[in-house]
LOBADO-217556 format. One record per residue (C-alpha): x, y, z; chain; residue in three letters. Coordinates in Angstrom, 2 decimals, padded with zeros to 5 digits, m for minus. Layout:
BEGIN
x:X; y:Y; z:Z; chaine:A; residu:ALA
...
This chain:
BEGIN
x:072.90; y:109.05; z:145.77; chaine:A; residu:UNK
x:073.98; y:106.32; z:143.96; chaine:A; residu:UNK
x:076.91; y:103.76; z:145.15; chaine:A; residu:UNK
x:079.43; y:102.97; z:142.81; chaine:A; residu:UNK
x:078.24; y:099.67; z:142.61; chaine:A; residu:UNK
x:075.12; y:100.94; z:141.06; chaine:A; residu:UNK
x:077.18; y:103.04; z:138.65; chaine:A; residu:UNK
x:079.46; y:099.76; z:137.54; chaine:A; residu:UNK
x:075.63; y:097.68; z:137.00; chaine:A; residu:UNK
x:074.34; y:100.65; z:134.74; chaine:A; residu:UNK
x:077.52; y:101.02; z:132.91; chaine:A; residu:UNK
x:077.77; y:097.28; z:132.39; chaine:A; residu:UNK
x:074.20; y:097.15; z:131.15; chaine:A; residu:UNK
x:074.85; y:099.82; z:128.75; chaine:A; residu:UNK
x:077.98; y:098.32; z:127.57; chaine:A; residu:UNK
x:076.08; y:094.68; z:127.13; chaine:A; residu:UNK
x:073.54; y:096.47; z:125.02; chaine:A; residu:UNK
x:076.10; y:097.91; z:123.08; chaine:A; residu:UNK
x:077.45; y:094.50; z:122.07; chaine:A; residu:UNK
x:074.32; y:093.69; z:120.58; chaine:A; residu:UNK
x:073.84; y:096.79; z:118.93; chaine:A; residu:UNK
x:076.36; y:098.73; z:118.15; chaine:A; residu:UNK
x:076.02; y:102.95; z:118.44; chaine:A; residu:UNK
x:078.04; y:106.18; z:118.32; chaine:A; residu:UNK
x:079.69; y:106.50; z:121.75; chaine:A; residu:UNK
x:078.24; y:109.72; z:122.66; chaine:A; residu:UNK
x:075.26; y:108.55; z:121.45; chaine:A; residu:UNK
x:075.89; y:105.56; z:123.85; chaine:A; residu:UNK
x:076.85; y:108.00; z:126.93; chaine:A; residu:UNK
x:073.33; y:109.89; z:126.29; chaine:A; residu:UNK
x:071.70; y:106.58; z:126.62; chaine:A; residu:UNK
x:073.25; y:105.04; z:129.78; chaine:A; residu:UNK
x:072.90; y:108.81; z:131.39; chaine:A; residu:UNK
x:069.20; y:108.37; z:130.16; chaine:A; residu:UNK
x:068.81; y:105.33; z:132.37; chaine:A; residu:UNK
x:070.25; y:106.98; z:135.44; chaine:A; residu:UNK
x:067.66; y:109.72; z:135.01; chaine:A; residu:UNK
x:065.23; y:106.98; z:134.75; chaine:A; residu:UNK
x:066.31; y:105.74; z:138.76; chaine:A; residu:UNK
x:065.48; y:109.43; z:139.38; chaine:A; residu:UNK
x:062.16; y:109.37; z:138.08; chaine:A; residu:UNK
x:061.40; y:106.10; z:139.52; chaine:A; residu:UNK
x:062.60; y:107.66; z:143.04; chaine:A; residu:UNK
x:060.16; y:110.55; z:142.17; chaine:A; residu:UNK
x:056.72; y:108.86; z:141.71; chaine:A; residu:UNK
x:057.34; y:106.62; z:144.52; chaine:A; residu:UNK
x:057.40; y:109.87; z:146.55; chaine:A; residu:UNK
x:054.49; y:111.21; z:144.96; chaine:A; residu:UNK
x:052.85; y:107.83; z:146.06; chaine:A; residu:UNK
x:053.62; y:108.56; z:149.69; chaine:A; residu:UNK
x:051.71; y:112.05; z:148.77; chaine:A; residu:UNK
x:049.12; y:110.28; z:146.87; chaine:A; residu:UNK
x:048.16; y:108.37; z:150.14; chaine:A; residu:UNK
x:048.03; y:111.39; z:152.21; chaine:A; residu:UNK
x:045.72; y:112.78; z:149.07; chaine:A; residu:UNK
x:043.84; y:110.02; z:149.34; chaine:A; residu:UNK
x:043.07; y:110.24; z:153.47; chaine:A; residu:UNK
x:042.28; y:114.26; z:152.78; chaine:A; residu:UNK
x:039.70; y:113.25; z:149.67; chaine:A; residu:UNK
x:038.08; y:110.94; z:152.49; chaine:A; residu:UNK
x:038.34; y:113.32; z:155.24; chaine:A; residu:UNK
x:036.28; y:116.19; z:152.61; chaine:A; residu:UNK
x:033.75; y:113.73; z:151.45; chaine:A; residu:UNK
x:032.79; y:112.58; z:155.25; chaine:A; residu:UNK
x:032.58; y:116.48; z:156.08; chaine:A; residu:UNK
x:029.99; y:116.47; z:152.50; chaine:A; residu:UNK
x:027.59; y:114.23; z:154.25; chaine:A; residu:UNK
x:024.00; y:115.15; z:154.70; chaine:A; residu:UNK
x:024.22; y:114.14; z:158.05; chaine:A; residu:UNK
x:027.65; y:114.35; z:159.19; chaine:A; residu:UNK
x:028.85; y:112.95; z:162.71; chaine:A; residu:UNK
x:030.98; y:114.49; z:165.24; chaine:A; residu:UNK
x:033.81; y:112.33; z:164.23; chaine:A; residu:UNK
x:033.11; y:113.43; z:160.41; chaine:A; residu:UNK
x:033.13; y:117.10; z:161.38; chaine:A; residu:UNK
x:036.19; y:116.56; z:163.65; chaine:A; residu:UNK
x:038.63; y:114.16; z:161.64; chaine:A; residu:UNK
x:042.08; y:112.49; z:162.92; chaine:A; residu:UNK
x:044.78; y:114.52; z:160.73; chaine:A; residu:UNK
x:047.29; y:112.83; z:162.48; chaine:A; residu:UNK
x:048.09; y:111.23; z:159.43; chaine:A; residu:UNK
x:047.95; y:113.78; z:156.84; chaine:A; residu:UNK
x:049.98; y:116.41; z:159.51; chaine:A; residu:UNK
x:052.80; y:113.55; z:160.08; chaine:A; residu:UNK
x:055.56; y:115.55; z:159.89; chaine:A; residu:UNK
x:057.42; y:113.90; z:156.75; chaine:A; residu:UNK
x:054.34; y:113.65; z:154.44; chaine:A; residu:UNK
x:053.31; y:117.41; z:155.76; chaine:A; residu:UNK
x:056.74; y:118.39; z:154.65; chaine:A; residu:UNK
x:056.36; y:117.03; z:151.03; chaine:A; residu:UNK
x:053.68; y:118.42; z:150.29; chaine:A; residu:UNK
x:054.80; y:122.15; z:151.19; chaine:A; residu:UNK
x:057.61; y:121.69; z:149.58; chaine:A; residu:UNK
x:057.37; y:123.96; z:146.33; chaine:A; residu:UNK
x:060.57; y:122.61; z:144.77; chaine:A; residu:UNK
x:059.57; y:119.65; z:145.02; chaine:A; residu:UNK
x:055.90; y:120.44; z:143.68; chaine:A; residu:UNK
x:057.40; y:122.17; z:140.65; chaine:A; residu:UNK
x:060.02; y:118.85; z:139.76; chaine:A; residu:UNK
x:057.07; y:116.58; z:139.72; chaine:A; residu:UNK
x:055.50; y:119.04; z:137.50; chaine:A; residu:UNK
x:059.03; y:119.59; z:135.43; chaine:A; residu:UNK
x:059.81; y:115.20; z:135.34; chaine:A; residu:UNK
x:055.75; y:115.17; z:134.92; chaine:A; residu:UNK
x:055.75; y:112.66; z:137.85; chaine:A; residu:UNK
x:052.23; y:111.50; z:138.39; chaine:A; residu:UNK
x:050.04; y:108.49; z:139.31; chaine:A; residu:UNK
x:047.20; y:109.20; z:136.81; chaine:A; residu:UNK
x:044.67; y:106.37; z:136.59; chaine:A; residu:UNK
x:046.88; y:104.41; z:139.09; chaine:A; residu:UNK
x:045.65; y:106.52; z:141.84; chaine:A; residu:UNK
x:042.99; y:103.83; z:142.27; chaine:A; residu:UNK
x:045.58; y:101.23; z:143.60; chaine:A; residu:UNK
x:046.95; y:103.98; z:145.81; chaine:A; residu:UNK
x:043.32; y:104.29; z:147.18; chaine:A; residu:UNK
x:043.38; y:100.28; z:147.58; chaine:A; residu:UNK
x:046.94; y:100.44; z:149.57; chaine:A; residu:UNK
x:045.25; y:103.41; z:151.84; chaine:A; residu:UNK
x:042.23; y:100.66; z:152.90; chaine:A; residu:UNK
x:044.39; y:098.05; z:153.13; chaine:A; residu:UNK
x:046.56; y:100.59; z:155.54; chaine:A; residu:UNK
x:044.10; y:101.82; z:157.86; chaine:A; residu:UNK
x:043.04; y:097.88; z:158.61; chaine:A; residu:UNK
x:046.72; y:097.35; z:160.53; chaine:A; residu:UNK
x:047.44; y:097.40; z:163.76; chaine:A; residu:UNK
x:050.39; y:100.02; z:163.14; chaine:A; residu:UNK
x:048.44; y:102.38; z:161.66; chaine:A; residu:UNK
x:045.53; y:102.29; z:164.27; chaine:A; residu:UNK
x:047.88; y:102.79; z:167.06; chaine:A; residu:UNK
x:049.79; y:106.00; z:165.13; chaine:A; residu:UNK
x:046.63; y:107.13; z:164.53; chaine:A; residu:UNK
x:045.18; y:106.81; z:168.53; chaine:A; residu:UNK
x:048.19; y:107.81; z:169.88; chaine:A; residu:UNK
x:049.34; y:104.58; z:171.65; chaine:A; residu:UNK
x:052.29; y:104.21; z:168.82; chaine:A; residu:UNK
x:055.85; y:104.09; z:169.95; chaine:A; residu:UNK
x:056.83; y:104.73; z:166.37; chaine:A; residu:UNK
x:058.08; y:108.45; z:165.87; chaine:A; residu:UNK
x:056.62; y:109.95; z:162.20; chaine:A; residu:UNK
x:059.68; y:109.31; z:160.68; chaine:A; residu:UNK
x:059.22; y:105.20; z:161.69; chaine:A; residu:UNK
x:055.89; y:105.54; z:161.14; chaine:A; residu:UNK
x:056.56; y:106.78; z:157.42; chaine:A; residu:UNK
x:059.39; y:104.22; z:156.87; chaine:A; residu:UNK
x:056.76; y:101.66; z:157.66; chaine:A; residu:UNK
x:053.97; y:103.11; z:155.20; chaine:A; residu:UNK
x:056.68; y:102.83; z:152.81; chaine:A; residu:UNK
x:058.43; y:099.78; z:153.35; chaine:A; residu:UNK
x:054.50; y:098.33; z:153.34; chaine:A; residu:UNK
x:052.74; y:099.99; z:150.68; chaine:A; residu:UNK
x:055.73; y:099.99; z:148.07; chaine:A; residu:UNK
x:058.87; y:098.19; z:148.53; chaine:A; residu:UNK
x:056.94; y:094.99; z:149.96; chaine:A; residu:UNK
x:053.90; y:095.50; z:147.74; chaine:A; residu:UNK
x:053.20; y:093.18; z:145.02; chaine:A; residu:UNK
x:050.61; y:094.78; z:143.27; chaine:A; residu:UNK
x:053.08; y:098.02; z:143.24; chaine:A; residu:UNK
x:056.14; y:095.76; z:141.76; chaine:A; residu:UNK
x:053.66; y:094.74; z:139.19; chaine:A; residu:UNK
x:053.01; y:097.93; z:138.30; chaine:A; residu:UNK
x:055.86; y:099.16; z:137.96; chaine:A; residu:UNK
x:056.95; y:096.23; z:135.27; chaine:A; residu:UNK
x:053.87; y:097.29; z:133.10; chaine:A; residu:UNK
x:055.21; y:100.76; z:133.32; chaine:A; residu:UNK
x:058.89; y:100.48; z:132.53; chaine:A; residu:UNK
x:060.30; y:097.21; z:131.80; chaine:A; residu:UNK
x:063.78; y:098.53; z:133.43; chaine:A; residu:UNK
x:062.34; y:100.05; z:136.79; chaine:A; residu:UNK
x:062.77; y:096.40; z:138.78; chaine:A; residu:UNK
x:066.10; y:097.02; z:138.49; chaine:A; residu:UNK
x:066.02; y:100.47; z:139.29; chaine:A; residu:UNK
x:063.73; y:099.94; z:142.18; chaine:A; residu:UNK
x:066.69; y:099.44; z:144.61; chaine:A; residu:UNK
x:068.81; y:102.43; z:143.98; chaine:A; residu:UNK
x:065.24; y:104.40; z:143.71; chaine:A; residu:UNK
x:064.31; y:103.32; z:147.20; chaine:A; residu:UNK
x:067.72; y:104.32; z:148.64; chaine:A; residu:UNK
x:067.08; y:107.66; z:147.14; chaine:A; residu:UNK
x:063.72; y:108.33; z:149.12; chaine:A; residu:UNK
x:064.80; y:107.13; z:152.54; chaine:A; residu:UNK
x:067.77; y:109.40; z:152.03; chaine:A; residu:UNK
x:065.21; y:112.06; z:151.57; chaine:A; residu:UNK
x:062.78; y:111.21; z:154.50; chaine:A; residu:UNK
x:066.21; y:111.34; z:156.55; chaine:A; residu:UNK
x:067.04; y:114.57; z:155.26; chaine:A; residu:UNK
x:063.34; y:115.92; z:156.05; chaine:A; residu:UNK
x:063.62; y:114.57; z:159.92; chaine:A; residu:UNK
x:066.99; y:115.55; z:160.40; chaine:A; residu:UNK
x:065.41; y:119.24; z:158.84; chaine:A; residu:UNK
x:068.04; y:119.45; z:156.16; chaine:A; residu:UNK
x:067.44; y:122.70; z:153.95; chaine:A; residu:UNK
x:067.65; y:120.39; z:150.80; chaine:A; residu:UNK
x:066.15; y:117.45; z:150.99; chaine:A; residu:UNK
x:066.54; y:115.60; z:147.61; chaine:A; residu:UNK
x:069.38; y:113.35; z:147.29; chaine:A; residu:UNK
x:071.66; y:114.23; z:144.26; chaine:A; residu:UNK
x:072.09; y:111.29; z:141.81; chaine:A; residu:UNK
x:075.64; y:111.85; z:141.46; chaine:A; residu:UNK
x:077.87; y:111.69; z:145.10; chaine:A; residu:UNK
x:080.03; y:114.27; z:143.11; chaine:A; residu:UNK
x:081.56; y:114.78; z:140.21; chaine:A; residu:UNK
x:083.93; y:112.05; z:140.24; chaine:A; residu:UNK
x:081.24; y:109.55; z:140.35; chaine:A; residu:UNK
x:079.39; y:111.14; z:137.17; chaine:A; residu:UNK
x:082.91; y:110.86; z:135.19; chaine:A; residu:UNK
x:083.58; y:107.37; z:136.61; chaine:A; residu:UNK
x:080.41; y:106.07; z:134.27; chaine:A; residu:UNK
x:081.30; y:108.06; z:131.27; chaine:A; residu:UNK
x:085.06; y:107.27; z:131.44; chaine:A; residu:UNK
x:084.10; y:103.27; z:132.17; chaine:A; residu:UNK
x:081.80; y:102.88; z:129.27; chaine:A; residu:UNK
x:084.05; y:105.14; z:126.85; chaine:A; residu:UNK
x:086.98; y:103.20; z:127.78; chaine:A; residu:UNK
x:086.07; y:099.93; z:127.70; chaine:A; residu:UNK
x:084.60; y:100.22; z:123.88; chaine:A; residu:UNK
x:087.68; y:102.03; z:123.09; chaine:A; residu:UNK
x:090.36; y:099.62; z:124.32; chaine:A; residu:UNK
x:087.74; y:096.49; z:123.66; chaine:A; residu:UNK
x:090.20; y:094.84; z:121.34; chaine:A; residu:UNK
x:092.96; y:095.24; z:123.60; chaine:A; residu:UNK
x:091.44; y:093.87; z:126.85; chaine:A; residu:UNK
x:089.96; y:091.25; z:124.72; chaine:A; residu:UNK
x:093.70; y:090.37; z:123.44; chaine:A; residu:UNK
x:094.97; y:090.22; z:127.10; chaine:A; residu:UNK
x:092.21; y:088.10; z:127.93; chaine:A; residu:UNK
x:093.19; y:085.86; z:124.83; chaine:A; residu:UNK
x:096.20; y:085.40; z:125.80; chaine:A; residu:UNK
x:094.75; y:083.84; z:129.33; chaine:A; residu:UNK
x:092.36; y:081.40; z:128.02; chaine:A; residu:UNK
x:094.47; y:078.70; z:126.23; chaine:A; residu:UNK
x:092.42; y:076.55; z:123.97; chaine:A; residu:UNK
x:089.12; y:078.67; z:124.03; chaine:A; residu:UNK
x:087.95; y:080.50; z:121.51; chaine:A; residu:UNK
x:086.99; y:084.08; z:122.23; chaine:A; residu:UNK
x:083.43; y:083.24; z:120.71; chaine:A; residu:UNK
x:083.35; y:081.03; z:123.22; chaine:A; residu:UNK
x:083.21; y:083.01; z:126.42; chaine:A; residu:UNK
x:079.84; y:083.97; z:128.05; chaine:A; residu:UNK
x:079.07; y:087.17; z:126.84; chaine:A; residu:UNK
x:078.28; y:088.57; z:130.21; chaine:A; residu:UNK
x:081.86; y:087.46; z:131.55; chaine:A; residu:UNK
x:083.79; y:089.26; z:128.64; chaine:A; residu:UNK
x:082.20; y:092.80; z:129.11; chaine:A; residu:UNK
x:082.25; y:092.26; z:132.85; chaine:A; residu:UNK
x:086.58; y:091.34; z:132.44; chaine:A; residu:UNK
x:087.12; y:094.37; z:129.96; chaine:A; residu:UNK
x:085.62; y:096.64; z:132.40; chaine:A; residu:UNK
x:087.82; y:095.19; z:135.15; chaine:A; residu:UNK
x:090.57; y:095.89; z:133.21; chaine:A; residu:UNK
x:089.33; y:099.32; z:132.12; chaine:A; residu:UNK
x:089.36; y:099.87; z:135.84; chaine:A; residu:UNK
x:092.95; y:098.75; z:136.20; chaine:A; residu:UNK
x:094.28; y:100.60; z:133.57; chaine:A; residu:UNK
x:092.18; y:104.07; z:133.86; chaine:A; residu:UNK
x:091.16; y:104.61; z:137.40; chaine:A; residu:UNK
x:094.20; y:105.18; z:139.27; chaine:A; residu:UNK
x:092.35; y:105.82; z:142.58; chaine:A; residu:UNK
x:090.28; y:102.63; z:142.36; chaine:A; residu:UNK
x:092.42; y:099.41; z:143.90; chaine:A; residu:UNK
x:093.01; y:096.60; z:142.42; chaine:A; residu:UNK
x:091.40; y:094.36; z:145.00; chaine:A; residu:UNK
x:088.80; y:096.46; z:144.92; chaine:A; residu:UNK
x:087.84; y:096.07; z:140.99; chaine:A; residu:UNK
x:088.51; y:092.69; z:141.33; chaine:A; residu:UNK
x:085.87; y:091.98; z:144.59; chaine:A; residu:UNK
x:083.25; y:094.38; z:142.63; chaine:A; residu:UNK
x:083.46; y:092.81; z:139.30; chaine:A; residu:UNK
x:083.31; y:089.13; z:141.01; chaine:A; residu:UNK
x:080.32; y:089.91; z:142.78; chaine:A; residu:UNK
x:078.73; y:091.47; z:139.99; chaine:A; residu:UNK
x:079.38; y:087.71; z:137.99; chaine:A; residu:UNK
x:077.21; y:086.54; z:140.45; chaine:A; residu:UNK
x:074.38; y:088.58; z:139.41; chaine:A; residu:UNK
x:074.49; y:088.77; z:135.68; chaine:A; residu:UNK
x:076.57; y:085.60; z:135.32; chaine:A; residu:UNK
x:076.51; y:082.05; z:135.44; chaine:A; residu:UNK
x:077.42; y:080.20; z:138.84; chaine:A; residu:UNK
x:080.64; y:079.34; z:137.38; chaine:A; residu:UNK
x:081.70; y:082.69; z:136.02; chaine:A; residu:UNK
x:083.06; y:083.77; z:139.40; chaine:A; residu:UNK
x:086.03; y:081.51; z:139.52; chaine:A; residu:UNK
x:086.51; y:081.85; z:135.89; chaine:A; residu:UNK
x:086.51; y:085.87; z:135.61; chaine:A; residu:UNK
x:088.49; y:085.67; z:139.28; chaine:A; residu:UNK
x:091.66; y:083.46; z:137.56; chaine:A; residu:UNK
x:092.00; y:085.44; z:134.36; chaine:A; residu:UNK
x:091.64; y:089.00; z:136.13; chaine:A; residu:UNK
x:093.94; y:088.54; z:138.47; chaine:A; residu:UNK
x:096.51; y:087.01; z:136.59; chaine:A; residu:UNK
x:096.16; y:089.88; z:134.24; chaine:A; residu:UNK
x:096.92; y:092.68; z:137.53; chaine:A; residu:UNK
x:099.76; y:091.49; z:138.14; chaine:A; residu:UNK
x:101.64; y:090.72; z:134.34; chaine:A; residu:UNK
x:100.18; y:095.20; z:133.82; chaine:A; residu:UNK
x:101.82; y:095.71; z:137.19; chaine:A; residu:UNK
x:105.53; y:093.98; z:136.38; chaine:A; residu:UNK
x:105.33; y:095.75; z:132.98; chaine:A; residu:UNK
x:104.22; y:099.17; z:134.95; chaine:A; residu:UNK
x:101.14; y:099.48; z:133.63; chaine:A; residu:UNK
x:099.16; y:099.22; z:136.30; chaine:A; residu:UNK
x:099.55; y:102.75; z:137.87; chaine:A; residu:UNK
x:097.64; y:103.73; z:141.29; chaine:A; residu:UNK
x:097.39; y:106.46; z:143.30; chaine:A; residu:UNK
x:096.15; y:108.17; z:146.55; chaine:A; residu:UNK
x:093.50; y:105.53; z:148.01; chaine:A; residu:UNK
x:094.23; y:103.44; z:144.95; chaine:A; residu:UNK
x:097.31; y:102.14; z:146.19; chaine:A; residu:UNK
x:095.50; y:100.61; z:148.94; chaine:A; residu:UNK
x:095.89; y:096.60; z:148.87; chaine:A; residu:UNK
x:093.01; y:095.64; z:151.25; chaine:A; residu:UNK
């Protein structure tokens, strides 16, 4: 499921597109909830890639059988990689089956490079010990290897996935936290396996309420921010540091059960990553001075964990 750190980067990337162009708000919502699907379906075909590879071994395993002369070892194949528990799991899994068909998750003409990654597989030292026996790697390690070196360190699969969608590099990390949440669930022999986007229903709110909020109060935050940056001109201010501030106040304002330290650590951090190096201080002094004037003038009302100071 996604952290609410991921929520506060898609929100903030839907709110920065907004800036530049302007649309209805609901229209807006349907977008940004568009690109959380998106994480989904990225989290999809890179399970279907795990599958593909186990395709792949079984396509091998039939043609060796097909041979004229076939050996003993063609007529007696090593399954232990296409019975490895997790990958066996997937592909019995009819729910699954029918979501890839739903999502119409598939590798296509890319099943090539999946063939490549196989090769290039079988040639390691890992795999030839899982598949002899002499592995100390359990088939959930084993699997959380394949995928750690066939996707998530793979070039050639990063590349591919920028051809495909030009938004899915910065998707890929939710995306992976969603499928080794799901080959935990399959080991620990949960009944449902698939991680649901949302932790609950809270966190699905959270992103509507923070984009909604922030475009309708955007000329107040941006007058309480004014009012903070003697001698600069609103025009001024790095784009990236305005939307991230008006969110921060959003926060303060909107989400009672949010801290204030807490909105201010997450929205400094995120500076670092869509900001430049001297945002951090900059967003950090205005934010902050802002907390506390809304808290003497009770505005700044928190409740339950929100309350917290740490």
């Amino acid at each position: 499921m996604l952290t609410r750190r991921q929520i506060r980067i898609k929100t903030f990337q839907a709110l920065f597109a907004y800036h530049h162009a302007p649309v209805d708000i609901l229209a807006g919502i349907s977008n940004l909830f568009k690109s959380f699907e998106a994480i989904y379906d990225l989290f999809l075909f890179e399970l279907k890639g795990l599958l593909e590879l186990r395709n792949t071994n079984l396509e091998i395993i039939e043609r060796r059988k097909q041979k004229v002369k076939p050996s003993f070892e063609d007529l007696n194949p090593n399954l232990r990689f296409v019975n490895n528990k997790i990958l066996l799991h997937l592909a019995e899994n009819k729910a699954l089956q029918l979501l890839f068909e739903k999502r119409k998750i598939q590798w296509g003409d890319d099943r090539e490079l999946i063939q490549r990654i196989f090769q290039n597989l079988t040639k390691t030292e890992e795999f030839q010990q899982y598949m002899n026996g002499t592995s100390a790697m359990s088939d959930f390690e084993f699997i959380v290897w394949v995928y750690s070196t066939a996707f998530a360190n793979n070039e050639l699969i990063h590349q591919l996935y920028e051809d495909k969608n030009i938004h899915w590099s910065e998707e890929l990390e939710p995306a992976q936290m969603l499928l080794y949440q799901t080959l935990q669930n399959i080991w620990d022999e949960k009944q449902n396996i698939l991680p649901e986007l949302f932790k609950d229903e809270s966190d699905r709110e959270m992103a509507k309420n923070l984009y909604q909020k922030t475009i309708e109060n955007d000329a107040y935050f941006e007058s309480l921010i004014v009012k903070k940056i003697a001698n600069w001109e609103p025009e001024r201010v790095n784009v990236s540091d305005m939307i991230l501030m008006k969110m921060a106040l959003c926060e303060f304002m909107y989400f009672e059960e949010i801290p204030v330290k807490v909105t201010i650590n997450e929205y400094l951090d995120l500076a670092k990553l869509y900001s430049t190096p001297k945002s951090r201080i900059f967003i950090n002094g205005i934010i902050d001075k802002i907390a506390q004037e809304l808290a003497e003038q009770n505005l700044l009302i928190k409740t339950g964990r929100g309350l917290l100071q740490e």
